[in-house]
SEMAR-181019 format. One record per residue: residue number from 1; z, y negated, x negated of N, C-alpha, C, CB in turn. Coordinates in Angstrom, 1 decimal. Atoms other than C-alpha are relative to their C-alpha. Glycine has a CB too. Example, Ala and Ser with C-alpha at 12.3 -4.5 7.8 and 13.67 -1.06 7.14 Angstrom:
SEMAR-181019
(1,(0.0,1.2,-0.9),(7.8,4.5,-12.3),(0.0,-1.2,-0.9),(1.2,0.0,1.0)) (2,(0.0,1.1,0.9),(7.1,1.1,-13.7),(0.8,-1.1,0.8),(-1.4,-0.5,-0.4)) 
***
This chain:
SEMAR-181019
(1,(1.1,0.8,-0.4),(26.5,78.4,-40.0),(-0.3,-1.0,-1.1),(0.3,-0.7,1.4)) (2,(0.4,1.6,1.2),(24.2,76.0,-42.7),(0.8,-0.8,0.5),(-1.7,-1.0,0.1)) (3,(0.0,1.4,0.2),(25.2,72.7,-43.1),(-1.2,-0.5,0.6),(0.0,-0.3,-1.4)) (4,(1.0,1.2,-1.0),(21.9,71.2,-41.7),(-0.3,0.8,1.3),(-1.8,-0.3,-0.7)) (5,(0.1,-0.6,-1.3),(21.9,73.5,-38.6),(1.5,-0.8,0.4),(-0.1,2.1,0.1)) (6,(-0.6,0.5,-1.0),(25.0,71.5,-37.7),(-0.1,-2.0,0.0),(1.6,0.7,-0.1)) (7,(0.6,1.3,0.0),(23.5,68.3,-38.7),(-1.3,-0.4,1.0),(-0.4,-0.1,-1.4)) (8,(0.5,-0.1,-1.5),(20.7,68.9,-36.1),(0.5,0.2,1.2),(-0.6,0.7,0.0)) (9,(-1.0,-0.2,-1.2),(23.1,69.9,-33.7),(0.4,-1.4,0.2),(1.5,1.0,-0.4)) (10,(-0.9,0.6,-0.8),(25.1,66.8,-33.7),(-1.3,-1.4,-0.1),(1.8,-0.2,-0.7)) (11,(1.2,0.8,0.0),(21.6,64.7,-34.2),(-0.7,0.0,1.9),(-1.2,1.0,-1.3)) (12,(0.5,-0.2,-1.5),(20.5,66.4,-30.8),(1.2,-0.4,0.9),(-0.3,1.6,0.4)) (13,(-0.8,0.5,-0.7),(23.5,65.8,-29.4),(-0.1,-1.8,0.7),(1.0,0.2,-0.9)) (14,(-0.1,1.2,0.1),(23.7,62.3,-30.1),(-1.3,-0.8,1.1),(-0.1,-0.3,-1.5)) (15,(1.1,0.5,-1.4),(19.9,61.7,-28.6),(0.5,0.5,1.2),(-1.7,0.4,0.0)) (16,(-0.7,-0.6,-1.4),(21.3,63.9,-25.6),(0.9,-0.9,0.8),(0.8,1.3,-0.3)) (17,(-1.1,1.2,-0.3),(24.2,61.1,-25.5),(-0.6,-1.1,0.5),(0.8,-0.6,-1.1)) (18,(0.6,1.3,-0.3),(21.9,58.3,-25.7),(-0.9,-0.5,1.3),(-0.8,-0.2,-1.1)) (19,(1.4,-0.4,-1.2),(19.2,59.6,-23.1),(0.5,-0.1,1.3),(-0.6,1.7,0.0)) (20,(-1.1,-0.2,-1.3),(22.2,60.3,-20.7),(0.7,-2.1,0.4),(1.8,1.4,-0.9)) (21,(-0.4,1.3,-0.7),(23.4,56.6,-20.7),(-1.3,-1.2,0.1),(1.3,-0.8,-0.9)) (22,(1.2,0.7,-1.0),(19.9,55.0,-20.6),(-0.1,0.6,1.3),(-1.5,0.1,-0.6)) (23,(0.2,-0.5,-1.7),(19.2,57.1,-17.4),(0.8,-0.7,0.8),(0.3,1.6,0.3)) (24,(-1.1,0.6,-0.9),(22.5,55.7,-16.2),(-0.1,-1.6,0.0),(1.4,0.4,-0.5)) (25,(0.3,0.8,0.1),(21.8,52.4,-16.9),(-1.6,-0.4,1.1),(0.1,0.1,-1.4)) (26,(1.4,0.4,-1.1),(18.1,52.6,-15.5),(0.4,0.0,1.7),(-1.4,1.4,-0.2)) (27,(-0.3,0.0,-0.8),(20.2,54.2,-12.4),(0.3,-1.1,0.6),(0.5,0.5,-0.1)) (28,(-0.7,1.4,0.2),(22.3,51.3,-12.2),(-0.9,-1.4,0.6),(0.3,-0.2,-1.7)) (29,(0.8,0.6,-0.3),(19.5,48.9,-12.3),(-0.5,0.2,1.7),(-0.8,0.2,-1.1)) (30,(0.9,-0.9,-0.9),(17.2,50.8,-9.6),(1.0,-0.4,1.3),(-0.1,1.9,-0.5)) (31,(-0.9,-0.3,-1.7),(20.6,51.0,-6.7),(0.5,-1.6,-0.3),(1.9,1.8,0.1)) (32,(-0.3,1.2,-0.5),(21.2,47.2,-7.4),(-1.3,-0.9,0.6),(0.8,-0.7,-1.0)) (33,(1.4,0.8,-0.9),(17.5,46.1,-6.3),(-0.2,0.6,0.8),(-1.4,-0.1,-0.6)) (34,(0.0,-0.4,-0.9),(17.7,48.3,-4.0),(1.1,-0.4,1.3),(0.0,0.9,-0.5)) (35,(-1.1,0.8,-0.7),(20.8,46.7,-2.5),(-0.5,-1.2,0.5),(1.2,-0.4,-0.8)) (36,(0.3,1.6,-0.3),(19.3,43.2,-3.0),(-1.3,-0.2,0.7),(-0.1,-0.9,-1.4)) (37,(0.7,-0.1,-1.0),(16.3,44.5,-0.9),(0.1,0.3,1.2),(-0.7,0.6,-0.2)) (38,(-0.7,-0.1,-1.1),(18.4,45.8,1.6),(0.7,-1.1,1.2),(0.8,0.7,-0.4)) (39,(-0.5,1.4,-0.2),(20.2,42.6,2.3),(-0.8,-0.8,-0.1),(1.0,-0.5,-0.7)) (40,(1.1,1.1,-0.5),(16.9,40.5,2.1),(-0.7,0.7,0.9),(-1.2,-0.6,-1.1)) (41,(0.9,-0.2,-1.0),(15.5,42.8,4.6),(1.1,-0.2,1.4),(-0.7,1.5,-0.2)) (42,(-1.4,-0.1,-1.3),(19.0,42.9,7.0),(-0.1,-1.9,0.3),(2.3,0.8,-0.9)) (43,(-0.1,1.4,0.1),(18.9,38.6,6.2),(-1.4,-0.1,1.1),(-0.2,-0.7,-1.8)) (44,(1.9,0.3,-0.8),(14.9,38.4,7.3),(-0.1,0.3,1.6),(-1.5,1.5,-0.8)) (45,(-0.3,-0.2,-1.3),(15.7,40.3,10.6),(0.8,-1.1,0.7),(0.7,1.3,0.0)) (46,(-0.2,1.2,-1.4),(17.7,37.3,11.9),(-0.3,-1.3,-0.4),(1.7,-0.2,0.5)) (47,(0.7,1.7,-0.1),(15.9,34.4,10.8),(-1.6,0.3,0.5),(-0.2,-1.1,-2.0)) (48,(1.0,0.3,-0.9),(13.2,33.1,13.1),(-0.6,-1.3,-1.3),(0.7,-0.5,1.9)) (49,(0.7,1.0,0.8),(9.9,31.3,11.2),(-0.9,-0.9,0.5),(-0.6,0.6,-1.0)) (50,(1.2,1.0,-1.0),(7.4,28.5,12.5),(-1.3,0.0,-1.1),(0.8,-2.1,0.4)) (51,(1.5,0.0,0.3),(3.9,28.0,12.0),(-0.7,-1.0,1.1),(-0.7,1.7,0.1)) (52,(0.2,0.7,-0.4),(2.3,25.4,13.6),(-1.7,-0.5,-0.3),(1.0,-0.5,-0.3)) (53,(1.4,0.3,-0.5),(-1.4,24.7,14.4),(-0.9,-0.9,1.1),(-0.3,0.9,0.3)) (54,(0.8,0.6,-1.0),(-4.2,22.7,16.5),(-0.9,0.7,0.1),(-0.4,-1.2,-0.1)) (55,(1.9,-0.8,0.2),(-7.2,24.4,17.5),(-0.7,-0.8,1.4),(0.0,2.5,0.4)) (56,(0.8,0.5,-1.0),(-9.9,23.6,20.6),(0.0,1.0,1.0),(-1.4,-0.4,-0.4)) (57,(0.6,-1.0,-1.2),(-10.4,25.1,23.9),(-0.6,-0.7,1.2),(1.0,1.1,0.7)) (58,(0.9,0.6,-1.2),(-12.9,24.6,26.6),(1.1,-0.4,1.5),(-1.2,1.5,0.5)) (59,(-0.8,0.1,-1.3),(-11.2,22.5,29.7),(-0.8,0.4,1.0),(0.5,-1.5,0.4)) (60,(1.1,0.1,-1.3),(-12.8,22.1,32.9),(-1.2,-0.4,0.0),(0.4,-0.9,1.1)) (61,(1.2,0.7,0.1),(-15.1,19.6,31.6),(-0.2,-0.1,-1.4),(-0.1,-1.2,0.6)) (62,(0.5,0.5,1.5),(-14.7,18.9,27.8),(1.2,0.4,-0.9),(-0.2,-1.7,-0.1)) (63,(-1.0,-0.6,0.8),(-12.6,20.3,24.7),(1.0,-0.5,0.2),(0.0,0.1,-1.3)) (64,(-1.1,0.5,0.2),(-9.4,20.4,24.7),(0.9,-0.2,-1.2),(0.4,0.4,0.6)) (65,(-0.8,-0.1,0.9),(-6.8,19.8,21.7),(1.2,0.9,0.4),(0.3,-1.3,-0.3)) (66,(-1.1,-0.9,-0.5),(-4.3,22.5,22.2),(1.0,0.0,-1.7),(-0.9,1.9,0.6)) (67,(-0.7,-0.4,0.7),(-1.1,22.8,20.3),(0.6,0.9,-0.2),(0.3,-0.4,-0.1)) (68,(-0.1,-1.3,0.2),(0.1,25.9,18.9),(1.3,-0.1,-1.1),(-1.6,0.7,-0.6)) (69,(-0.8,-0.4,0.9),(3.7,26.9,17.8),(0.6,1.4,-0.2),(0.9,-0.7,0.1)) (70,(-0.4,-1.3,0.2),(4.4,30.4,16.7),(1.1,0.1,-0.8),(-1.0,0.8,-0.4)) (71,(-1.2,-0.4,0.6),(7.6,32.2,15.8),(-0.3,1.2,-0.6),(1.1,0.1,0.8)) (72,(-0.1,-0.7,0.6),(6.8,34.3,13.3),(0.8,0.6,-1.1),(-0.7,-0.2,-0.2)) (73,(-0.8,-1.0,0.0),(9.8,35.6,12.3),(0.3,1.2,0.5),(0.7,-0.4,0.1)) (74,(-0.7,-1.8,-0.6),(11.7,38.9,12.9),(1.4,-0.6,1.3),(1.1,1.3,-2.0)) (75,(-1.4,0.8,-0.5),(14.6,36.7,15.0),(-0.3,-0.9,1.3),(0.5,-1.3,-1.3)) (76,(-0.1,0.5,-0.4),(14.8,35.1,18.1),(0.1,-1.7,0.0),(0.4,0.6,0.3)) (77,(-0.7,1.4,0.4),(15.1,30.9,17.8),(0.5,-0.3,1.1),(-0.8,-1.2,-0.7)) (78,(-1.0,1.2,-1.2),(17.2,28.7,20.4),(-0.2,-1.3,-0.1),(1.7,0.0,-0.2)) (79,(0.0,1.4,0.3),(17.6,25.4,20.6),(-1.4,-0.8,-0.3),(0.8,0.0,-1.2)) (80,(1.5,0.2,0.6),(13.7,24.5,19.7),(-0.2,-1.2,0.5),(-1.2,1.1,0.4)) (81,(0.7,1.7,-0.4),(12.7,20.9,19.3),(-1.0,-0.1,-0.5),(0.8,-1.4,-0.6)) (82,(1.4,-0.2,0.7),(9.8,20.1,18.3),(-0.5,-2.3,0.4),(-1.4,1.8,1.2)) (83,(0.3,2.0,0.2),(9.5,15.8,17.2),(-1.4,0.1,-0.6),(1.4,-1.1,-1.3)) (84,(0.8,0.8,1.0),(6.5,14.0,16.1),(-0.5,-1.3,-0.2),(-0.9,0.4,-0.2)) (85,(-0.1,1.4,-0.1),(5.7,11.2,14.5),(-1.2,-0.3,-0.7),(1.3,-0.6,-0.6)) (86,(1.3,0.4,0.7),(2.5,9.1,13.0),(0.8,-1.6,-0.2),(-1.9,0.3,1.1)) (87,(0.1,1.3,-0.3),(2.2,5.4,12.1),(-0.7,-0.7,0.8),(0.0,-0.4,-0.8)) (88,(0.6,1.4,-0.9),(1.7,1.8,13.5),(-1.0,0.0,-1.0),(1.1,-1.7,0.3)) (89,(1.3,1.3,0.5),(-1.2,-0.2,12.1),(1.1,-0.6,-1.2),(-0.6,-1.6,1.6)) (90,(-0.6,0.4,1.1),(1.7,-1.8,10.2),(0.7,0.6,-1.2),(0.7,-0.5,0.3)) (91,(-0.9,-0.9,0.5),(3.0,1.3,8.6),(1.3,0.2,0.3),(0.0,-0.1,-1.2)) (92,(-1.0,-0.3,-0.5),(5.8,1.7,10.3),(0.1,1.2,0.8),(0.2,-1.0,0.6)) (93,(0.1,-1.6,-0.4),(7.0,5.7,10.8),(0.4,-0.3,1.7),(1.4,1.4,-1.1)) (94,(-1.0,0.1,-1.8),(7.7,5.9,15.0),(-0.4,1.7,0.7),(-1.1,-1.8,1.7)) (95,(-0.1,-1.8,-0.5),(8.1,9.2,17.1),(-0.7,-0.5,1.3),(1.8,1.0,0.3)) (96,(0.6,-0.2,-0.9),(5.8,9.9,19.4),(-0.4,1.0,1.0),(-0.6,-0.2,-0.3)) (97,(0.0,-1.4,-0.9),(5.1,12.8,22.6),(-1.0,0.0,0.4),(0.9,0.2,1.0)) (98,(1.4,0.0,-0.4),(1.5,13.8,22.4),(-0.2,1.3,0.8),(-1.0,-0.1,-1.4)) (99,(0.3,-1.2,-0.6),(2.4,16.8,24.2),(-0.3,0.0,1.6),(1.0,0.8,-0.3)) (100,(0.2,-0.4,-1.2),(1.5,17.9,28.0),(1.1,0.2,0.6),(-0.7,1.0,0.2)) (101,(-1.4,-0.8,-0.7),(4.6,20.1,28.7),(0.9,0.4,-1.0),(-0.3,1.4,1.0)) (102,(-1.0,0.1,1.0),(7.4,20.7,27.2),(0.2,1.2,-0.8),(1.2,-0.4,0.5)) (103,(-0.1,-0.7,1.2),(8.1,22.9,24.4),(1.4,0.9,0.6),(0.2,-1.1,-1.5)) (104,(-1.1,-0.9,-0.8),(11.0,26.1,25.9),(1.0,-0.1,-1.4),(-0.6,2.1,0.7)) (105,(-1.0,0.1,0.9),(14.3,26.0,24.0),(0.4,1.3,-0.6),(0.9,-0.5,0.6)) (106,(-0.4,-2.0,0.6),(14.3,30.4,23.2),(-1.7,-0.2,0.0),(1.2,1.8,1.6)) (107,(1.3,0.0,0.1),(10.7,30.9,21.8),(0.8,1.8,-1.0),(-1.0,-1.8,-0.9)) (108,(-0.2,-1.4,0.7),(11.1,35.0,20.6),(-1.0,-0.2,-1.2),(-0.3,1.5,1.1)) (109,(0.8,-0.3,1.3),(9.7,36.4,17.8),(-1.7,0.6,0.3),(1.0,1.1,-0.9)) (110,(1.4,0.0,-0.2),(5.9,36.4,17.3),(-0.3,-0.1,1.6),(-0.6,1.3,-0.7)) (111,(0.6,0.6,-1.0),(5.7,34.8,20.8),(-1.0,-1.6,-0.5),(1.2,-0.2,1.1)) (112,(0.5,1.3,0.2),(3.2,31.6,20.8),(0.0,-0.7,0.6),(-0.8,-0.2,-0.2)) (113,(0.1,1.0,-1.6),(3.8,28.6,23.0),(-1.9,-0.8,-0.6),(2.0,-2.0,0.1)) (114,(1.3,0.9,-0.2),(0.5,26.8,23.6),(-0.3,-1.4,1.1),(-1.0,1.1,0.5)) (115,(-0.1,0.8,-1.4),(0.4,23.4,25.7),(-0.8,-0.8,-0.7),(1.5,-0.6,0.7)) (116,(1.1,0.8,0.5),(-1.9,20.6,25.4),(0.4,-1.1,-0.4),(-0.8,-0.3,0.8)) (117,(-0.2,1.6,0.7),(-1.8,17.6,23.0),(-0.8,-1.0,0.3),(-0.3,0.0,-1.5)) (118,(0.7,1.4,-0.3),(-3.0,14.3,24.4),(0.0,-0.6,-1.0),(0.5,-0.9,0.9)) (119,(-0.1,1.3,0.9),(-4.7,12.2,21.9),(-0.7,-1.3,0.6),(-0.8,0.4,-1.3)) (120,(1.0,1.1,-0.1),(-5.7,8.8,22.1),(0.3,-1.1,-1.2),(0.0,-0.7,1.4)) (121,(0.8,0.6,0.9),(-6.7,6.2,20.0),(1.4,-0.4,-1.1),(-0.9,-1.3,0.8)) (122,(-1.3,0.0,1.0),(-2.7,5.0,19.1),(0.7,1.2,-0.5),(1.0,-0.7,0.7)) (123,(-1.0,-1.3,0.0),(-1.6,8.9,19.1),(-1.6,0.8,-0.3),(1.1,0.4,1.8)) (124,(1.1,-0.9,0.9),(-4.4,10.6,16.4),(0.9,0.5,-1.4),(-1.7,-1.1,-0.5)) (125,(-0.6,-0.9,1.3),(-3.5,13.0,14.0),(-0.9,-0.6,-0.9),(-0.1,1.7,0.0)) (126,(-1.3,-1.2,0.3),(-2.2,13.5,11.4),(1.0,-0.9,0.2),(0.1,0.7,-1.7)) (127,(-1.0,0.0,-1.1),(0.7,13.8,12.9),(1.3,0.5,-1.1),(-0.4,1.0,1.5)) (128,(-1.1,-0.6,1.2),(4.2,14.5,10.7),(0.7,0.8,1.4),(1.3,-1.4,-1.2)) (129,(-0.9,-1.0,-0.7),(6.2,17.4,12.6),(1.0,0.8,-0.5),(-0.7,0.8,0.6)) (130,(-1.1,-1.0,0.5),(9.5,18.6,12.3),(0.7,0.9,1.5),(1.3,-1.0,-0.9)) (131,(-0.2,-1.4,-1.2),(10.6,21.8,14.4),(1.5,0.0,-0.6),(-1.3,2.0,-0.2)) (132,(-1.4,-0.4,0.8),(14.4,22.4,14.1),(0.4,1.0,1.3),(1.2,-1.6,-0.3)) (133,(-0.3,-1.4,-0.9),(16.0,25.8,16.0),(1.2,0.1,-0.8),(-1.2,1.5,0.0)) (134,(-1.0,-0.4,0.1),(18.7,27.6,15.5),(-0.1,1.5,0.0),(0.7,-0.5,0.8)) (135,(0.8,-1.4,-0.2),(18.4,31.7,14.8),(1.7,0.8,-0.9),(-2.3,0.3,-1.1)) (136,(-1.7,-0.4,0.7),(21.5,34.2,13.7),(0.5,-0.2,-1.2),(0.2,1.4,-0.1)) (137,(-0.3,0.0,1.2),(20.9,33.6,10.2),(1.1,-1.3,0.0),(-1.3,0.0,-0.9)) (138,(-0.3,1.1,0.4),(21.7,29.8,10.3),(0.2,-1.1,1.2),(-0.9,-0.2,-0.8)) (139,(0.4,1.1,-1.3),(22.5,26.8,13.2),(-1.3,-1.2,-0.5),(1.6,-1.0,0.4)) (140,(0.2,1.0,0.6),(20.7,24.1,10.9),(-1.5,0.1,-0.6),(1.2,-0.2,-1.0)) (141,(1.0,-0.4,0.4),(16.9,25.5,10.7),(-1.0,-1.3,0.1),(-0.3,1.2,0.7)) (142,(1.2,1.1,-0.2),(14.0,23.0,9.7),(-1.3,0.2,-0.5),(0.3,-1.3,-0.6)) (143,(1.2,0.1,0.6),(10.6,22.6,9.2),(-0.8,-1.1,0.4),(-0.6,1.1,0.3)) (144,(0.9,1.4,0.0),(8.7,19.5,8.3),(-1.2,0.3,-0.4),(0.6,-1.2,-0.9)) (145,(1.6,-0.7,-0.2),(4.8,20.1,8.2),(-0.9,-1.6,0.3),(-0.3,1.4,1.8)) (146,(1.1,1.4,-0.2),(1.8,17.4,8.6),(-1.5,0.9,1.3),(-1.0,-0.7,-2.4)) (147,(1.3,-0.6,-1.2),(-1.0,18.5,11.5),(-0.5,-0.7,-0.1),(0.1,0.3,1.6)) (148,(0.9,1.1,0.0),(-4.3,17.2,11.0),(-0.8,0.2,0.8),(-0.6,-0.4,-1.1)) 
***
């Protein structure tokens, strides 16, 4: 056999070598984002998320202010508080309960509580709100938000 017929030989080889451990490498890559999408989708399934809104609806006689907290997570929450607070005239932060009824302690996933927010003149948004629950991922869940 030539001399350059085994110089191509071990030329092909070599890219043949090289081709084979990029592929493995790209493998490699590919089954660990795939892992780390697996585990943010298995994580996502037990945390519960909030969302928090005001909107208007017709009462008996005149709009109402309605408040609106949805669990838009994949997760059940527990425990569900739901504080808010505004200032005095003097700037002074104080907590306040502009709600109707009370807020259920298991709010499921993509359920929406809806109850009515009493405003008046000392109790006008914006309003600082923090929601804190509890869901499988974590005991210690928060969300601090402003409602205007």
């Amino acid at each position: 056999m030539p001399t350059w017929v085994q110089w191509v030989s071990f030329a092909l080889s070599i890219v043949g070598s090289i081709s084979g451990i990029y592929a493995l490498v790209l493998n490699h890559q590919r089954t660990t984002i795939t892992k780390r999408k697996e585990t943010e989708r298995l994580e996502a399934k037990k945390k519960a998320k909030f969302s928090v809104d005001r909107t208007k609806e017709m009462g008996s006689t005149k709009m109402q202010h309605i408040f609106l907290l949805q669990n838009i997570g994949e997760a059940e929450a527990r425990n569900v508080k739901v504080e808010f607070y505004n200032y005095d005239r003097d700037g002074n932060k104080q907590e306040i309960n502009p709600l109707a009824d009370s807020i259920p302690s298991r709010i499921n996933s993509g359920q929406t509580v809806k109850t009515l927010l009493l405003l008046f003149v000392d109790m006008a948004p914006p309003f600082e709100i923090v929601v804190t629950w509890e869901d499988d991922f974590q005991n210690e869940n928060k969300l601090e938000t402003t409602l205007n």
